[in-house]
N, C-alpha and C positions, 0 to 999 in steps of 0.2 A: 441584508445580512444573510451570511450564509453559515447552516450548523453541522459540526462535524462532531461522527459519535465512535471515539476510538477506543483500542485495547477488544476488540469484539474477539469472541477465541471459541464459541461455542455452538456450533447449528442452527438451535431452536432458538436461541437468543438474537443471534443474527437475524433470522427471519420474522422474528420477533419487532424487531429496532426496525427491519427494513420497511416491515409496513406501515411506519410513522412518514416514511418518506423524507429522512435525513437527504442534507445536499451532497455530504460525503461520507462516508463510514471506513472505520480504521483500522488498519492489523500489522500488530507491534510484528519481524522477524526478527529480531535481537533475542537473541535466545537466554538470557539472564532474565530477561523479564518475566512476572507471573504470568502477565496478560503474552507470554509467546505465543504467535500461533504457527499451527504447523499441520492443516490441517487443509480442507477441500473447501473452499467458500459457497456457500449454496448458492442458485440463480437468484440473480437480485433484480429489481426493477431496473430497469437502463437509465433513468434517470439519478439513480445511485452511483456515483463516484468512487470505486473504491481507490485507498490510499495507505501505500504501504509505507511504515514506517520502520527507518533502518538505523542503527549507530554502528558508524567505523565499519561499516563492511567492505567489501571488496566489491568492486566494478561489475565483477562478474556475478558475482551471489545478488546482485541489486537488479540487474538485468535478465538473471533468471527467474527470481519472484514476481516479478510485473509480464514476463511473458507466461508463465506457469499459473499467475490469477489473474492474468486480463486486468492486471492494473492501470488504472487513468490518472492516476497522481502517485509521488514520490515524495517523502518526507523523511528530509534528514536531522537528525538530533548528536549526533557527533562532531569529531573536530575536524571535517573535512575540510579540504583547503578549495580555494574559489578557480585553483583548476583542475580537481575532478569534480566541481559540481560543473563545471564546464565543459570538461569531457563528458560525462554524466548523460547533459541535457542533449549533447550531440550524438549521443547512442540512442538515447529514446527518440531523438525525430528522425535516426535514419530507421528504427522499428519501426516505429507507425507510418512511414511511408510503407512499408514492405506489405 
């Protein structure tokens, strides 16, 4: 089983949650949401996952937040269709090759 601690939006809290040693931890960019965040993610343990969550965004605003926080997972909550989540996964593994 693996546990994921999302909507994290606050520093101290962050670093807080990180030292439980979650598998993933999570930050909403949807900006309607309370939990937005929009902020600097503090250094986490490396065996912290982090995992950004998006609705309806654009390709590009999805691929600037995972390279601008060193994102390891992507999580979509809108009504994207199954070919930009296809294009999607094709932009992240031409990133992480680079």
């Amino acid at each position: 089983m693996k546990l994921k601690i999302c909507g994290m939006k606050y520093p101290e809290n962050i670093l807080e949650v990180g030292a439980l040693l979650p598998d993933y931890m999570g930050f909403i960019f949807w900006e309607k949401s309370a939990r937005y965040f929009n902020g600097t993610i503090p250094e986490l343990i490396k065996t912290v996952k982090k995992v950004g969550v998006f609705v309806n965004q654009s390709l590009e605003e999805i691929l600037e937040k995972v390279v601008k926080h060193n994102l390891q997972a992507v999580q979509l909550h809108g009504n994207e269709s199954v070919e930009f989540v296809s294009e999607l996964k094709k932009q992240l593994s031409k990133k992480s090759k680079s």
